[in-house]
N, C-alpha and C positions, 0 to 999 in steps of 0.2 A: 349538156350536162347529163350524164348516167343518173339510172335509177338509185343506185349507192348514195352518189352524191347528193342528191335531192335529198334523200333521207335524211344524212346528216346534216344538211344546211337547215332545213324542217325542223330536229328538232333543236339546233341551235335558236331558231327563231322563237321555237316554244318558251324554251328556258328564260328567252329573254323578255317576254310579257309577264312575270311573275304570277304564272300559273302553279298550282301544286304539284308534288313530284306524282303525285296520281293523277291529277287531271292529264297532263303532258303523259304520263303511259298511256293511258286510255285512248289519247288524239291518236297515238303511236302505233297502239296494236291496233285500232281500229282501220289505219291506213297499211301495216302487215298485212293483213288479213284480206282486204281489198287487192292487193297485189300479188299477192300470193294466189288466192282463187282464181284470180281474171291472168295468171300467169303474163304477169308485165313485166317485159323487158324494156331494153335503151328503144329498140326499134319499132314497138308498138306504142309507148307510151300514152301519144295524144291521143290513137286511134280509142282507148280502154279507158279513155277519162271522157270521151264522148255520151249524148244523151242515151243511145240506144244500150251500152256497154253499164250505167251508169242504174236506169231501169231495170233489167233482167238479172244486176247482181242483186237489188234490193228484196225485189219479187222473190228469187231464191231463196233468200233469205226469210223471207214473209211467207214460201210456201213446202219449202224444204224443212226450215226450223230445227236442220240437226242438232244444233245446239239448246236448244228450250228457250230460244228469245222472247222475250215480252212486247211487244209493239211499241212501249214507248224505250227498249232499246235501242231497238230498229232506226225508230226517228233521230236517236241520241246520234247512231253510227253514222245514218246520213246527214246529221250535223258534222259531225268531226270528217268525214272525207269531206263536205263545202268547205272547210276552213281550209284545207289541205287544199284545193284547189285554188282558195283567191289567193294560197302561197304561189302557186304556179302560176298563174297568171300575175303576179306582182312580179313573179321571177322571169317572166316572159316566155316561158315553156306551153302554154297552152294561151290562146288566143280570149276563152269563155269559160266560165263556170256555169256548166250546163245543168248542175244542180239545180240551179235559180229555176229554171224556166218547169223544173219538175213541181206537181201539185203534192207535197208531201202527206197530207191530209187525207186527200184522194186516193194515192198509192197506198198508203196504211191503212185506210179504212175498209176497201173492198177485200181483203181477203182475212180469214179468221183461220188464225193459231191453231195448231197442231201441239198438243201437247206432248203428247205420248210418239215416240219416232215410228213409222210406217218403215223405215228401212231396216228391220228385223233380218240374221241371220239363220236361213233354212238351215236342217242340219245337215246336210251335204256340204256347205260352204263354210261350215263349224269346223265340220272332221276335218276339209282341206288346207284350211288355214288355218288350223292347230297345226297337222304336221308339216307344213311350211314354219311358223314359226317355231317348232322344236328344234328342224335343224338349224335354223338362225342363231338359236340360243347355243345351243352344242359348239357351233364354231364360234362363238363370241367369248370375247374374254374380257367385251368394256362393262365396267357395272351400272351404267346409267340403261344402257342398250338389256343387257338383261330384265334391269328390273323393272323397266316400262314391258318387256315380254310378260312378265310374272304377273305384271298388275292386267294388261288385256286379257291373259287367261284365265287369272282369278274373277275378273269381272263377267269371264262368259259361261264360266263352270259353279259358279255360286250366288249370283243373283244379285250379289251384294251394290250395294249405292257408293258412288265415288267417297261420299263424305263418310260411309264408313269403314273404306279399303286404307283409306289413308290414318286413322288411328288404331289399327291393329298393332301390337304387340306384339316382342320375340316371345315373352311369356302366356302370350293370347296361344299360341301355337304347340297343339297336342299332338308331335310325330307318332306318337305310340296307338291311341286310339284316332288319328288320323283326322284331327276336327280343328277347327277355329274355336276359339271362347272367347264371353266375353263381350261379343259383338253390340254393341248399343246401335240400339235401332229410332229411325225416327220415331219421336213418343215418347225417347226415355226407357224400351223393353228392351232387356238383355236376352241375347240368344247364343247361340253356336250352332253351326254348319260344318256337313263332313265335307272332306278334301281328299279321301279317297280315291279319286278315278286317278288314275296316273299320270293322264295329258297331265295335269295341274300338279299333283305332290310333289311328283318327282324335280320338275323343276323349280320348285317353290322351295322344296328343300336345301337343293344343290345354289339357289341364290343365298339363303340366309349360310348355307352355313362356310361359302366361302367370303361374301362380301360382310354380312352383320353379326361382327362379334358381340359386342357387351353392347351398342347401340337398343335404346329403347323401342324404339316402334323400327317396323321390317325395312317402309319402303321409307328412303333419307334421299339429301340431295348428297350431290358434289361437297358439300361444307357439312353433312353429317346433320342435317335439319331435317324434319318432318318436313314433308312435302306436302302442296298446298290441292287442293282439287285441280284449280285448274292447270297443274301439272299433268294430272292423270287425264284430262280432257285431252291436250295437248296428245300425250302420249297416243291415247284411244285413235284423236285425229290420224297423227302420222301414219300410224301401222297400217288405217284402214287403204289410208290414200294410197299406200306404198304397193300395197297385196291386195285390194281389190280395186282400187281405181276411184273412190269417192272416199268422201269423210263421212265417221260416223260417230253417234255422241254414246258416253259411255250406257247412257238409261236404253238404247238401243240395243245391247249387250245384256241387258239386264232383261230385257222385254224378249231377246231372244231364247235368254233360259229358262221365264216362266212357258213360253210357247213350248219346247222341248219339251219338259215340266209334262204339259196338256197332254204334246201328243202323246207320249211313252205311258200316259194312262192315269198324273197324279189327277186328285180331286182337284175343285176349288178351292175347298178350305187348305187342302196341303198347300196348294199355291201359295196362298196368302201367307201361310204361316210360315212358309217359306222364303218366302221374300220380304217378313215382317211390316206386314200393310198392317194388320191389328195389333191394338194394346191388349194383349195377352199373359193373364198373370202368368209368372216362372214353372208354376207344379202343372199349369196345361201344355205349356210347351213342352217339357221336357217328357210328358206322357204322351207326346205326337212324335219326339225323336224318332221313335225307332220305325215307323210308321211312315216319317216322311223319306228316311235311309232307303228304306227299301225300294218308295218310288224312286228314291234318287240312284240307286244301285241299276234300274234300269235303260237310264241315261249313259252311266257309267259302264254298262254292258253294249250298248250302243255304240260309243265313242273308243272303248279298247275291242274293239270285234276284232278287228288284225291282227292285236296282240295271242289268239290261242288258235291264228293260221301258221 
């Protein structure tokens, strides 16, 4: 039986233990995800469902943590691939659920959580995968394909947190003085961030203003719905994997702009206020605008250098 097919019979079997429509995703992406990483096809199947294959994806998971996992995820996810396995071995596909014999306790316990991602983008690998993805976007004409572009540039040119890329507004959006508004920061503080540097305007523009007419917020699905985070994880995933060969989580994009940030000379407190780490009343922030522009203007003199070759 192909890998396809397993899937489908899997979650036919789900449906059929009156699980909840969420539990049964969760079994789902969690076994995507595993097979996706560990690149399982028809041909390797059993070999990737083995103890040794089985270990070193969890471990990754436990010491990569591009995603921000919490340790009793971790344990949740190697529950749900065990289940998926005694599918397999009830289906006569694999002989053992080598899960069993793993000390899950043990495995989760020896390594401690990375919060913050260590896979930060230098800005050499900024500049070149910006104009990699400019021209992606220039020759594309799907809108979902753009505007996962828009969303990883916005995330790497403004600091911004998934959960607040995703309720921006067409009306949040100042072309004229070139800024976001409006921005609700974790804490409940409202800010705005310029959008100035080109890599980002330009094609942030040229998305709204051909795919989002009267739609309320920027980035929609296919069905014209606000889109959810973990769409923009997704998205962040894909691009990385695509153009640089690993996944990366969007706070890794966020982490690589306050470092730019650093090095191009802002302070700390720009940082922070930057990135909206403090509950900052309205009349301090908006007396650091101009202040944090400018450090931000030297990012943006960074990043369009070729543009006044």
């Amino acid at each position: 039986m192909s890998v396809e097919n397993l899937l489908i019979q899997y979650k036919k079997f789900l449906n059929s233990k009156s699980f909840s429509v969420e539990t049964v995703k969760t079994y789902f992406d969690d076994i995507n995800h595993y097979i996706k990483m560990n690149k399982i096809h028809d041909s390797n199947l059993k070999v990737m469902f083995q103890e040794d294959s089985l270990v070193k994806y969890f471990e990754d998971l436990l010491t990569l943590n591009v995603d921000n996992y919490k340790k009793s995820t971790v344990v949740k996810k190697i529950s749900s691939i065990s289940k998926f396995l005694d599918f397999l071995k009830r289906e006569k596909v694999i002989e053992k659920n080598y899960i069993k014999d793993i000390n899950r306790k043990e495995l989760v316990g020896k390594y401690k959580l990375q919060k913050t991602p260590t896979n930060y983008l230098d800005q050499k690998k900024i500049y070149t995968l910006t104009k990699t993805l400019l021209t992606e976007f220039d020759k594309s004409k799907d809108m979902i394909k753009r505007r996962n572009i828009v969303i990883f540039l916005l995330l790497i040119f403004s600091g911004l947190r998934a959960s607040e890329i995703i309720n921006i507004k067409v009306n949040d959006i100042d072309f004229i003085n070139k800024e976001i508004k409006n921005i609700k920061r974790k804490g409940g503080n409202i800010t705005s961030i310029p959008i100035d540097n080109n890599y980002l305007f330009n094609p942030l523009k040229s998305y709204i203003e051909t795919f989002i007419d009267n739609y309320s917020y920027i980035f929609i699905t296919k069905q014209y719905k606000k889109i959810s985070r973990q769409i923009v994880y997704k998205a962040v995933s894909n691009i990385s994997m695509k153009y640089l060969g690993y996944g990366i989580h969007p706070h890794s994009l966020r982490h690589s702009f306050a470092t730019a940030l650093i090095v191009n000379g802002a302070t700390t407190a720009q940082v922070q206020t930057m990135l909206g780490h403090k509950n900052i009343v309205s009349t301090e922030i908006y007396e650091h605008v101009n202040q944090i522009k400018k450090k931000y203007n030297l990012i943006k003199d960074f990043y369009n250098k070729d543009e006044a070759n």
